[in-house]
Structures are given as structure tokens and as C-alpha cells.
C-alpha positions as CSV (number, residue, x, y, z in Angstrom):
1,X,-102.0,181.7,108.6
2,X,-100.7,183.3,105.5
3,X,-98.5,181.8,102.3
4,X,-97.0,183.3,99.3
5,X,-99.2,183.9,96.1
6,X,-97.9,181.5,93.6
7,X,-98.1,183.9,90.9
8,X,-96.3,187.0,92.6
9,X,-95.2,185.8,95.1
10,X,-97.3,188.8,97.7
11,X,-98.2,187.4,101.1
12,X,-102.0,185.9,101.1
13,X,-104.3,184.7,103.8
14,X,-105.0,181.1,103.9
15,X,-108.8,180.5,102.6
16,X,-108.3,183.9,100.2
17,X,-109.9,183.2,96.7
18,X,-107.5,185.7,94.7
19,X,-104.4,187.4,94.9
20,X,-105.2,191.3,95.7
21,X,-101.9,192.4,94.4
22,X,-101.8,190.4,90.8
23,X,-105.6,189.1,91.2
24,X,-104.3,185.0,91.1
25,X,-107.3,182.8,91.4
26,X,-105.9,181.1,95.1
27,X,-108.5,178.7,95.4
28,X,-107.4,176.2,92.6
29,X,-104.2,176.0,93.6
30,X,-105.0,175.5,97.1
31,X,-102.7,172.3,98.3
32,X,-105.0,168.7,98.1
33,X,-102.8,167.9,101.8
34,X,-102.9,170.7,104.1
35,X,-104.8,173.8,102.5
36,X,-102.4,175.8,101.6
37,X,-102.4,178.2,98.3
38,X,-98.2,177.9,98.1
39,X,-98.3,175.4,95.2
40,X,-95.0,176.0,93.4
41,X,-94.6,175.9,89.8
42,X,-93.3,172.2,89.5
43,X,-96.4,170.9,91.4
44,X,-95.0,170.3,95.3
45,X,-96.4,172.4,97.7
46,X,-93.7,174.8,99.7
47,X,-95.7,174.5,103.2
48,X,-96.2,170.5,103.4
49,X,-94.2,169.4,100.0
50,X,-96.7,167.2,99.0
51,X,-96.2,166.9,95.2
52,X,-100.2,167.9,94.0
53,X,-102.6,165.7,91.8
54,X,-102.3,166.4,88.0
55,X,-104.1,165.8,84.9
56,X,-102.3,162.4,84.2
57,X,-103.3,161.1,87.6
58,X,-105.8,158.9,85.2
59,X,-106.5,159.2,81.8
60,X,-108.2,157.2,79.4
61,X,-108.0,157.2,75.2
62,X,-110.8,155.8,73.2
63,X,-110.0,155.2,69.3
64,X,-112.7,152.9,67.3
65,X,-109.6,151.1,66.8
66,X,-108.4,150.6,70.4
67,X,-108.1,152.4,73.6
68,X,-105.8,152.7,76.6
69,X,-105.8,154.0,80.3
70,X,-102.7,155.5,82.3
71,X,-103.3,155.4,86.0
72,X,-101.0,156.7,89.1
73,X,-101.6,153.7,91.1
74,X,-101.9,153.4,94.7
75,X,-98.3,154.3,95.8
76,X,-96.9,157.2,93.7
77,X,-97.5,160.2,94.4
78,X,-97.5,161.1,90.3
79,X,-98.0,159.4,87.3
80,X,-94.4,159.2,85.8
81,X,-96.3,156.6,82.4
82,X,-97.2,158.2,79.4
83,X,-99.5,156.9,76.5
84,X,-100.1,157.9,72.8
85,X,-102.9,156.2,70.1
86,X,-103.8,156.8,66.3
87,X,-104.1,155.2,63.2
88,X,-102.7,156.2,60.1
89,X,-103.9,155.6,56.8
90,X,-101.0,154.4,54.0
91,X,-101.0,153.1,50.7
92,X,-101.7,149.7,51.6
93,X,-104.4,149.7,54.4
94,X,-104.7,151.4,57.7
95,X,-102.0,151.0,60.2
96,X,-102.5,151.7,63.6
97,X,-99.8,152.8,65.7
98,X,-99.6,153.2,70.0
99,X,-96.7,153.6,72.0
100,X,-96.2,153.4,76.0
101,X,-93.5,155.0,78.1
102,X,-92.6,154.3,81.5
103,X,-90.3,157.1,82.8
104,X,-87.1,156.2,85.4
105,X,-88.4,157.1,88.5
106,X,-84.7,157.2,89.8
107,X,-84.0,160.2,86.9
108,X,-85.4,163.6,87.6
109,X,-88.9,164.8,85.5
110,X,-89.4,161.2,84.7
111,X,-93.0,161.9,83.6
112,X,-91.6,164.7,81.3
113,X,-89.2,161.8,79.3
114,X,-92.2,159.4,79.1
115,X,-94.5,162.5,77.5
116,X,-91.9,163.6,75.5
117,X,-91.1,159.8,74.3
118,X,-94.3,159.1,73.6
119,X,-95.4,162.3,71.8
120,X,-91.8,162.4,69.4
121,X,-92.7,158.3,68.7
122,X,-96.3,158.8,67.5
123,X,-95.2,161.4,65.5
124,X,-92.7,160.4,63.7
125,X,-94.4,156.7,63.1
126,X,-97.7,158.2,61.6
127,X,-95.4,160.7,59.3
128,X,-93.1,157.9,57.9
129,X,-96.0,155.6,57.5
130,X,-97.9,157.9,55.6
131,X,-94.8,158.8,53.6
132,X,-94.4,154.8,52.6
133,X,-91.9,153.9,54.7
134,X,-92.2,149.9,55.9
135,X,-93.0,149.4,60.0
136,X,-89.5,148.3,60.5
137,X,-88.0,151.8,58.9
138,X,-90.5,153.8,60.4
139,X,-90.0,152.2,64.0
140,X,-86.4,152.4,63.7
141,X,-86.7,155.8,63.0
142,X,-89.2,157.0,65.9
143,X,-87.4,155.7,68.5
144,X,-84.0,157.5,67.0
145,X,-86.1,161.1,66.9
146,X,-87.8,159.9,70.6
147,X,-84.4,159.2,72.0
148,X,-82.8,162.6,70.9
149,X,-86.0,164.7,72.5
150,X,-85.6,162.6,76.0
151,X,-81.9,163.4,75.5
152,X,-82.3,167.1,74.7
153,X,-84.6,167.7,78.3
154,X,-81.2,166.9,79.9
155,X,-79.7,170.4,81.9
156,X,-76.3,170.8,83.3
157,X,-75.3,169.9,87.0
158,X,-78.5,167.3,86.8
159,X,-78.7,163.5,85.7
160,X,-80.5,162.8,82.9
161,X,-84.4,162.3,82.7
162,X,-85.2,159.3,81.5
163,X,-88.3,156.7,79.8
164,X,-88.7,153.1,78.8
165,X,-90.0,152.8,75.1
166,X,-92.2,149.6,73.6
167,X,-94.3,150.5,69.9
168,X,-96.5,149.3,67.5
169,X,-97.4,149.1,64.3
170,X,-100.4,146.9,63.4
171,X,-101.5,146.9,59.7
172,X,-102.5,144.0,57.4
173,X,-101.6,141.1,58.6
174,X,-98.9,141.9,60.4
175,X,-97.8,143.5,64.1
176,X,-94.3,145.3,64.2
177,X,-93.0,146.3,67.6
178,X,-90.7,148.1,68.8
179,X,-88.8,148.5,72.0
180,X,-86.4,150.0,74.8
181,X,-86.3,149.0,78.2
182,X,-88.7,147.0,80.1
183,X,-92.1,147.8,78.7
184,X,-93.9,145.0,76.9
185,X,-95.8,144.0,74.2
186,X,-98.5,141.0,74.0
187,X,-99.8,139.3,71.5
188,X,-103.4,137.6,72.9
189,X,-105.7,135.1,71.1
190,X,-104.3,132.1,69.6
191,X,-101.2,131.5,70.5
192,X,-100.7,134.1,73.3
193,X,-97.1,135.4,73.9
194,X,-94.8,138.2,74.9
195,X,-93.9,139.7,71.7
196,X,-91.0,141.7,73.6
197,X,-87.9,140.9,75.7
198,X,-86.8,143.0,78.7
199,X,-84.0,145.1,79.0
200,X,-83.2,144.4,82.3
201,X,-80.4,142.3,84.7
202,X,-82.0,138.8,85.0
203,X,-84.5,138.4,88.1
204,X,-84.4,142.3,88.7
205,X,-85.8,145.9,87.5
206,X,-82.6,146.7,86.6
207,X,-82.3,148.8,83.4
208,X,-79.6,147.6,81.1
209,X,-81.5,150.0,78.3
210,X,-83.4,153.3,78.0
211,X,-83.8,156.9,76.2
212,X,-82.1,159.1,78.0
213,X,-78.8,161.6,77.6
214,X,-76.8,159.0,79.6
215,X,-78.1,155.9,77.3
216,X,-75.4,155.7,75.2
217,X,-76.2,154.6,71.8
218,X,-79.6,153.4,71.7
219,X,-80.8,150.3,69.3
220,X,-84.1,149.1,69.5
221,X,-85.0,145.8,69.5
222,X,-87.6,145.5,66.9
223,X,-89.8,142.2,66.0
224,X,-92.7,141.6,63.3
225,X,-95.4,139.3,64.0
226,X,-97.6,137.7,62.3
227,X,-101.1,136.4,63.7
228,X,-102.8,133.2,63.2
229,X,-106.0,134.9,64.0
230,X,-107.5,137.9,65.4
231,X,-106.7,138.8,68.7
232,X,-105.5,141.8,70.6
233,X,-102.1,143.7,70.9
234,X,-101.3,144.6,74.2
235,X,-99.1,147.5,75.4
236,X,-98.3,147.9,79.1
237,X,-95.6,149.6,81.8
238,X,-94.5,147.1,84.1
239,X,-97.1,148.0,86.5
240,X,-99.2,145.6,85.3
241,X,-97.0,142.7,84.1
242,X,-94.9,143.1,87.2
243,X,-97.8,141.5,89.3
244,X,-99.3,139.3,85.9
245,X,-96.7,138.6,83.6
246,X,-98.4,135.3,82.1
247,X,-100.2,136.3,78.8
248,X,-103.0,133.3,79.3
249,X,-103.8,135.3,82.4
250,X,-103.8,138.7,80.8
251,X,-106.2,137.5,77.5
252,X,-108.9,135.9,80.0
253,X,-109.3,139.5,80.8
254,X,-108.2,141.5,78.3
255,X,-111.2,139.4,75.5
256,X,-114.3,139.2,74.6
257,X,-114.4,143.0,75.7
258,X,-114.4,146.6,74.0
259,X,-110.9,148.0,74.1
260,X,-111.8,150.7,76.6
261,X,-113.2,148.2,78.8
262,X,-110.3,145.8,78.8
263,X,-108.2,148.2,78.9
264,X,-109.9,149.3,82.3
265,X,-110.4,145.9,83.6
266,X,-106.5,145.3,83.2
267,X,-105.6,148.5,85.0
268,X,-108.1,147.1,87.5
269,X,-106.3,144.2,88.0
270,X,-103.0,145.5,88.3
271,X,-104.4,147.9,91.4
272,X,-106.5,145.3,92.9
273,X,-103.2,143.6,93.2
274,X,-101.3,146.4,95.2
275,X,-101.2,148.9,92.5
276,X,-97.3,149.3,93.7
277,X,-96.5,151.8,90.1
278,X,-98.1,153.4,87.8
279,X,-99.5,151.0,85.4
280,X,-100.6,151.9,81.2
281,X,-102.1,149.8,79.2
282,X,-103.0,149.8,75.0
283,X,-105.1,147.4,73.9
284,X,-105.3,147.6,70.2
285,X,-107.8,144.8,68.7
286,X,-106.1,143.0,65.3
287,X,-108.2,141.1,62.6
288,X,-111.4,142.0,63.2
289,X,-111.9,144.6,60.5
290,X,-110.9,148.0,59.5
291,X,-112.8,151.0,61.8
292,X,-112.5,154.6,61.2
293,X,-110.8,157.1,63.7
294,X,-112.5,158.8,66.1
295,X,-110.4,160.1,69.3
296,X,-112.1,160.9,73.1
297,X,-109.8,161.3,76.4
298,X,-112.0,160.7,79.8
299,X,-110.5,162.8,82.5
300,X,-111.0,160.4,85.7
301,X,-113.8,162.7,87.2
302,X,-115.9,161.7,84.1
303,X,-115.7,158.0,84.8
């Protein structure tokens, strides 16, 4: 049986390590369904079409300030969520700042939008923060400079790719959040809530808000909060508050735990309970003292 080399495209025998023509290692991008080394260069394979793992199957972030993990789930065939996690030092104290993006699976390159979101967001948050701008400003700001990268990725003849957004900003005593769509933010310890609203018809998944070229103009909703105690800020896709949406039920698993491990035991939760999406999740500890920044990203083979 013989395929085309994904590099030049020369005819190749199935079970070949390299290309003889261009010299193509064949055997890492052999296909994970049938064998085949005709992975194409937007991940599907051209013999079966099977669209192939990638590197954001599962992914973990560890900060000494808080952590997160991404996960495809047990339906999609790609992780279409994307994640981002730092802390900034200001003026005043150190702020630290994650974002989650749930890409449109209906839009094409969905998990391009989320990446690109989440990437632009971060960025422009830590920069106007360290430049003294207040959460509110800075938030306002990051989702503007997100919204025009999502729209930018849009080509001609296609629809629009396109992301949720939800932020924050948690410095001092206070939590600013920011959001687009139907990603959420939790506040959990005394007094647990939703800290977010969703963009979305009543008692659907309908999007009545996103970043995209076809959004319109976008406003975020923004919200500061300000804690009674410590606790934990909670980020998530609707992967996992689609199947637990009560925060009681999310801080009896999300405390008393390092960030990385509640993090993990709410991705957990969400697959245990039929993993339907991809499913992210921040968990950013608040009021229990200042850490330093340290930054480490698990691959899921090292778990």
C-alpha cells in the first residue's frame, strides 16, 4: 500500500521511515487511525480523514500562583479551548492575570480563535498592568486587541473563526473579570457565586456574543469583586459547568487542594460525567499570600 509523502508529496510505501526523494521522517506522521503516512498539513489524514491528536489534546500550566488544565474530552476529536496564566508585578502589588477561550465549534479553525484570543488577552493585560493602568482599563482594553486578532484570522469565501472570552485580574483585594460569550468565572470560599453572566439565548448554548469578524461590535461585560475571604477564582469553558454549574458543588472539589490538583480533579469531574466538550479550567487561589512566578507546562504523556 503506498501514500503520498506529506512533505513532497513523492509516492511512499506504507511502514517506510523516511521519504527517499526529500528524506521526510514518515514515521511520526504516520496516521493514529489506520497507519497511514498521508497526514496533511491541517492535521486530517487524506486516506481515512481522521483529524490526528495534537499537542493541546491535554495540557497542564503550573504557576506558584495558580494552575490550569485544557483537555479534549471524550467526544471531540480536537481540543478547540485554549488557556493562558501569569502574574504581573505593578506598582501596587502583584496581580495575577488568566484567561480561558472556548472556540465556536460551528466556525472554521475554532482552536486557532481560542489560541489567538487567549495569547492577544494575556498580553495586552500584563503590559497595561505593568504600565499602571486599573483592571477595568486594562480588561477593556485586552479583549478590544483579542477581538481584532480573532477578527483578522478571518479569509474570504469562509465564515469567520470564532472564540468565547472570560478574564481575570486578581490583585489586592479585589478580582476583576472580564467576559464574552458563555465562559465563566467563579468566585469559591465564602460566599460562592458565578461572578459572570452568559451570553447566550435563555435555556440554550446559543451564542448571542463572541470575538469573531462576524461579532459586530464587541463590549465586554466586565465585573469587580471583592472577597470576604480567601478563596479561589475559577475560570472554566462550559465543558465543565455545562454538567456542574452549581458553585457549592464546584468548591467541594475545587478546596483544600493545590491549584494543579483541583484543577485536575475538576477536569476529572467534568469527564467522569460524559466528557461531551472540551473542558479548561484556571484555578487561581486569592488571599492566601503573595508567591513568586515560576511557570511548568505537563504534556499529558508526563502525567
Amino acid at each position: 500500500m503506498s501514500a503520498a509523502c506529506p512533505a513532497c508529496g513523492t509516492l511512499v510505501l506504507l511502514g517506510e521511515a523516511y521519504c527517499e526523494q526529500c528524506g521526510h521522517g514518515l514515521g511520526a506522521v504516520g496516521c493514529t487511525s489506520c497507519g497511514t503516512p498521508a497526514v496533511g498539513a491541517d492535521g486530517y489524514c487524506e486516506n481515512c480523514g481522521m483529524l490526528q491528536p495534537s499537542g493541546r489534546d491535554h495540557v497542564e500550566i503550573e504557576l506558584e500562583v495558580g494552575a490550569g488544565v485544557s483537555d479534549r474530552g471524550l467526544r471531540h476529536s480536537r481540543n478547540e479551548d485554549a488557556m493562558a496564566l501569569t502574574a504581573v508585578s505593578t506598582a501596587a502589588n502583584t496581580a495575577v492575570v488568566g484567561v480561558v477561550c472556548d472556540g465556536v465549534s460551528t466556525s472554521p479553525r475554532p482552536e486557532e480563535a481560542s489560541e489567538t484570543a487567549a495569547d492577544t488577552a494575556l498580553a495586552a493585560l500584563a503590559k497595561q498592568l505593568e504600565e499602571g493602568a486599573d483592571p477595568e482599563t486594562a480588561t477593556r482594553e485586552a479583549v478590544r486587541l483579542a477581538a481584532e486578532a480573532v477578527a483578522a484570522l478571518a479569509e474570504p469565501g469562509e465564515d469567520a473563526p470564532a472564540c468565547t472570552y472570560v478574564s481575570a485580574v486578581a490583585g489586592g483585594r479585589q478580582v476583576t473579570i472580564g467576559w464574552v460569550g458563555d465562559s465563566r468565572a467563579y468566585w469559591l470560599g465564602s460566599g460562592s457565586e458565578v461572578l459572570t453572566g452568559d451570553d447566550a439565548t435563555p435555556g440554550t448554548h446559543l451564542l448571542t456574543a463572541w470575538l469573531g469578524a462576524d461579532a459586530g461590535e464587541v463590549v465586554p461585560h466586565i465585573r469587580t469583586f471583592t472577597p470576604d475571604g480567601p478563596g479561589v477564582v475559577l475560570l472554566c469553558s462550559d465543558g465543565l459547568w455545562g454538567y456542574h454549574p452549581e458553585p457549592a458543588a464546584l468548591a467541594a472539589v475545587a478546596l483544600n487542594a493545590t491549584p494543579r490538583a483541583a484543577a485536575q480533579r475538576l477536569v476529572r469531574l467534568a469527564l467522569e460525567a460524559g466528557g461531551h466538550d472540551n473542558v479548561t479550567v484556571l484555578v487561581i487561589p486569592f488571599g492566601q499570600g503573595e508567591q513568586a512566578e515560576t511557570t511548568v507546562v505537563f504534556p499529558k504523556e508526563q502525567q
